[in-house]
C-alpha positions as CSV (number, residue, x, y, z in Angstrom):
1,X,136.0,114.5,119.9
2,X,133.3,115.1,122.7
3,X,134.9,117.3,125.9
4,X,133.4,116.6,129.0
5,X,130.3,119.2,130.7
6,X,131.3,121.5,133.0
7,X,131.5,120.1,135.9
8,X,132.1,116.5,135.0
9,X,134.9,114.5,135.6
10,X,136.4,111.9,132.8
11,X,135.5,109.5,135.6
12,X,132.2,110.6,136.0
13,X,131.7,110.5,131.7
14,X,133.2,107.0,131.8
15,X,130.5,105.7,134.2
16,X,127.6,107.6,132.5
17,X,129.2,105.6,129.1
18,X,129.1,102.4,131.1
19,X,125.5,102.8,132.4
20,X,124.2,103.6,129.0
21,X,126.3,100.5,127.6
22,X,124.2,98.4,130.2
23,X,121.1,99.7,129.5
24,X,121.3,99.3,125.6
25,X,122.2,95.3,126.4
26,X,119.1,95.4,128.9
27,X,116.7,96.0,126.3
28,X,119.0,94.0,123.4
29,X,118.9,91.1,125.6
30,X,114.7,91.3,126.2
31,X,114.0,92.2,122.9
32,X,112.0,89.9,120.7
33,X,113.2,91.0,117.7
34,X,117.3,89.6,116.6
35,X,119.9,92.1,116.9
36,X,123.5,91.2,115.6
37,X,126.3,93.7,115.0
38,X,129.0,93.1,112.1
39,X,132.6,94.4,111.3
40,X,133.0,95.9,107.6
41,X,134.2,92.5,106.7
42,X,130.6,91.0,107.8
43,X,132.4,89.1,111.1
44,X,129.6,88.9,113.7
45,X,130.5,90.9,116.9
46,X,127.8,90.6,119.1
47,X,124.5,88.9,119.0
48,X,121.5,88.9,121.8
49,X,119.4,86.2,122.9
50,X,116.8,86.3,120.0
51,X,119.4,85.3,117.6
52,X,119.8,82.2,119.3
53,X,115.8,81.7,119.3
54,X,115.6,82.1,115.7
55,X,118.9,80.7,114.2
56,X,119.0,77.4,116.7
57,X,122.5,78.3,117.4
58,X,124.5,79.1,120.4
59,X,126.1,83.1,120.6
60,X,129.5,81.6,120.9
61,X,128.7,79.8,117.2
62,X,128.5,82.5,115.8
63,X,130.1,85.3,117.5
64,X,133.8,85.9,115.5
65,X,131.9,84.4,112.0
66,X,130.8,85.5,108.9
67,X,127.2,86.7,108.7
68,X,126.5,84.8,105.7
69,X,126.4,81.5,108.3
70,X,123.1,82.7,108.7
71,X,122.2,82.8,104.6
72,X,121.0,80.5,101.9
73,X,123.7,79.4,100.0
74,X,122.3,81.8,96.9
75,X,122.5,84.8,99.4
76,X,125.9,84.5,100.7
77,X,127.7,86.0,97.7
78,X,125.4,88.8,96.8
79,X,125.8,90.1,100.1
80,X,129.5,89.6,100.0
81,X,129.6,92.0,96.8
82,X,126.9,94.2,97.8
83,X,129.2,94.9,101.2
84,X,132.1,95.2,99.1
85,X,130.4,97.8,96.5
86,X,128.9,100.1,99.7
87,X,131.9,100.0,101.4
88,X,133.7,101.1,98.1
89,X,131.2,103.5,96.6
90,X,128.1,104.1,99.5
91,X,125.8,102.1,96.8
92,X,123.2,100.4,98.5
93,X,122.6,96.9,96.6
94,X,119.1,96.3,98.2
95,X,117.1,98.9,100.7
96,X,118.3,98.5,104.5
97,X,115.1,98.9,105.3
98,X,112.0,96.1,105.7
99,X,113.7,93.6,103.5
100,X,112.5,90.1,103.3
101,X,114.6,87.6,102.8
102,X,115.4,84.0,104.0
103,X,117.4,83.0,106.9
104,X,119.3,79.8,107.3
105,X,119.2,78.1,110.7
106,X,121.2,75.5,112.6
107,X,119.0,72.9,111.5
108,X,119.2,73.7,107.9
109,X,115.4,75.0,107.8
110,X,115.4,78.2,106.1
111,X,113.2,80.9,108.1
112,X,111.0,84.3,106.5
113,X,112.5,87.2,107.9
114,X,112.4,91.0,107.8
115,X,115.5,92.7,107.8
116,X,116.2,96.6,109.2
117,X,120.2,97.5,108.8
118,X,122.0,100.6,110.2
119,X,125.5,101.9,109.8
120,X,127.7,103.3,112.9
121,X,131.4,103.7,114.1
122,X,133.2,102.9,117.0
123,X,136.7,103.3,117.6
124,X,137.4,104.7,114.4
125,X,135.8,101.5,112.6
126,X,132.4,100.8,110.5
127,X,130.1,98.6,112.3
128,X,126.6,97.5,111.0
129,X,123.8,97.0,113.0
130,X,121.4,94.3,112.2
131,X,117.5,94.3,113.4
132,X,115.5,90.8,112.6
133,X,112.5,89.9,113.2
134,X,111.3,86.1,112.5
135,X,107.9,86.5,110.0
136,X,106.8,83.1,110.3
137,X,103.7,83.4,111.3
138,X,103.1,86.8,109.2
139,X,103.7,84.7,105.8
140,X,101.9,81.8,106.8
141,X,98.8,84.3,107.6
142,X,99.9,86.6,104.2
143,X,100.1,82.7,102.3
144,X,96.4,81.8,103.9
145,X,94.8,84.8,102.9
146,X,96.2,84.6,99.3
147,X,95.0,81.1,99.3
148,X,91.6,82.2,100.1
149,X,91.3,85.1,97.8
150,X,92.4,83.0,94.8
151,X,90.0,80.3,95.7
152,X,87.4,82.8,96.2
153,X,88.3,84.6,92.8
154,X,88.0,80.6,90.9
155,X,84.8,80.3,93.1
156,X,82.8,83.4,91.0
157,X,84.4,83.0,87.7
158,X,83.3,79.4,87.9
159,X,79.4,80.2,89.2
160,X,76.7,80.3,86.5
161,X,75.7,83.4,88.4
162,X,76.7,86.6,88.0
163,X,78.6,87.9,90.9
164,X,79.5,91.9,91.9
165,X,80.2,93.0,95.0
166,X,80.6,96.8,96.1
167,X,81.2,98.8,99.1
168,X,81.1,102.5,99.5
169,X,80.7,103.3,95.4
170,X,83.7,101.2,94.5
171,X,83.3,97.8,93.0
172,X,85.2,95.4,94.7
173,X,85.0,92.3,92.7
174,X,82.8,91.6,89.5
175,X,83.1,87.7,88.0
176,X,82.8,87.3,84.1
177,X,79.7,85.7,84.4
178,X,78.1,89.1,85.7
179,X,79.9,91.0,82.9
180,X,79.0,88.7,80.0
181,X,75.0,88.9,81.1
182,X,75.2,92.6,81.0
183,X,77.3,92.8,77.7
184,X,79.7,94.6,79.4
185,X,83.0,95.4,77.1
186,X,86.4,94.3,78.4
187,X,87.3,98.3,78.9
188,X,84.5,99.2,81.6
189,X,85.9,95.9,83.5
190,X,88.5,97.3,85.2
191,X,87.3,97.9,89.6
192,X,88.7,101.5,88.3
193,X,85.6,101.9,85.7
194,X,82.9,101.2,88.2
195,X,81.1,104.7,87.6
196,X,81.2,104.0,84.2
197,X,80.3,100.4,84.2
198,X,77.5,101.7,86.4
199,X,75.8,103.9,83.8
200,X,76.4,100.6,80.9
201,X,74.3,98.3,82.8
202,X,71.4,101.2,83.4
203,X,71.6,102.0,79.9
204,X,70.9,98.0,79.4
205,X,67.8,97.8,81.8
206,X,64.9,97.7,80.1
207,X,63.7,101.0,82.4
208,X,66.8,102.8,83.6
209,X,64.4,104.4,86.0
210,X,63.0,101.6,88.3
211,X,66.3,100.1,87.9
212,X,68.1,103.3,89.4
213,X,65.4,103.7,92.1
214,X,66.1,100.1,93.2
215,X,69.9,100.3,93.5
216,X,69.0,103.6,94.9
217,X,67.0,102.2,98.3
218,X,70.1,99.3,98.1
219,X,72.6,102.2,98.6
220,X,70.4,104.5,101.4
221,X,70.3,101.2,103.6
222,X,73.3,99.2,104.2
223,X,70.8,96.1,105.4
224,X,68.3,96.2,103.0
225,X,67.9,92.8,100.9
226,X,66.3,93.0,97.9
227,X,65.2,90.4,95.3
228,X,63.5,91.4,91.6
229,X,62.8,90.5,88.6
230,X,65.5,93.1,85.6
231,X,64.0,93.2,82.6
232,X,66.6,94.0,80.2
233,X,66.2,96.2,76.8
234,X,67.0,93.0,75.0
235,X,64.2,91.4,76.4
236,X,65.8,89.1,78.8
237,X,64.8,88.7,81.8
238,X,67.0,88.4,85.4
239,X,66.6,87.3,88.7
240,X,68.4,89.4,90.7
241,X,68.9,89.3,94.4
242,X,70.6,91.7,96.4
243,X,72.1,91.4,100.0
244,X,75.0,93.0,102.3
245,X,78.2,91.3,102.7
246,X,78.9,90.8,106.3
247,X,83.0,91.0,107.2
């Protein structure tokens, strides 16, 4: 129990209580993010005005109802038993931290989300504090960039050239194509073996010395271009050509 400062009146710590109140639902109600508080039995006490934006329903919908309105069906009882198991034993079924999950709005679209949950009291009673953030856009720029790199990854392994790309002594990407016309074995194909798949292809250069001098002026200019002719110890002969990669 908190006594009131020197000098302050219960008045006086009432009305600093109510001007901090107002504050917190000055910024709750202009944040971007959704902010919902629950009882211990998952009843939603309070919303602010992003909820609304991102569930499609009105804060008197959902105010006095279960949280898991706002779930997947799938969802609805794991969170009912993970509640009950935290409030029973302090065992966390999931982190409360930067969870995604799906959200269920009004219109029965489900909705990415990120999820940030905090614990308090009031009155003598758990609350929970909810902080959610919509992550539309996020996944559909995650799901793009996937969608590139995949097509970019079946792009190399199906070019009849060999393909490696580097940047600042680490290999970034080698297709098979580059791997099979340098006999490389499956061990030294890992981007964590580059120094050692380094010294396999020198050792397969017909002179390891020209060769090293040539990736050599490569590496002391980050513009150079370069095309050549590798003569391999096997007596094969590549065309090889050698550019920067512009981001």
């Amino acid at each position: 129990m908190h006594e009131p400062m020197a000098g302050t009146t219960p008045g006086d710590t009432v009305a600093a209580l109510r001007e901090s109140e107002e504050r917190y639902r000055a910024l709750a109600d202009v944040d971007p993010d959704g902010i919902v508080a629950i009882d211990d039995g998952s009843t939603i006490l309070s919303v602010n005005p992003a909820m609304e934006r991102i569930f499609g329903y009105r804060a008197e919908e959902m105010v006095g109802r279960s949280l898991t309105m706002l779930m997947p069906e799938p969802l609805r009882e794991m969170h009912r038993g993970g509640i009950r198991r935290y409030l029973a034993t302090g065992e966390r079924h999931i982190p409360w931290q930067g969870v995604r999950v799906p959200g269920l709005r009004k219109d029965g679209a489900e909705v990415p989300l990120e999820i940030n949950f905090g614990e308090y009291s009031a009155d003598g009673r758990r609350l929970f504090a909810g902080f959610i953030r919509d992550v539309t856009e996020r996944t559909r720029a995650e799901e793009a960039l996937r969608f590139q790199s995949a097509l970019l990854e079946a792009q190399n392994e199906a070019a009849i050239d060999g393909i490696l790309v580097v940047h600042g002594g680490r290999m970034l990407s080698m297709n098979r194509r580059y791997a099979d016309l340098f006999n490389v074995p499956e061990e030294l194909r890992p981007p964590d073996r580059f120094t050692e798949l380094l010294g396999w292809t020198v050792r397969q250069a017909a002179d390891p010395e020209v060769y090293l001098a040539i990736l050599g002026r490569l590496g002391d200019d980050p513009d150079a271009r370069h095309r050549d002719e590798v003569l391999l110890a096997d007596g094969r002969a590549l065309d090889r050509y050698s550019a920067p990669l512009k981001s």
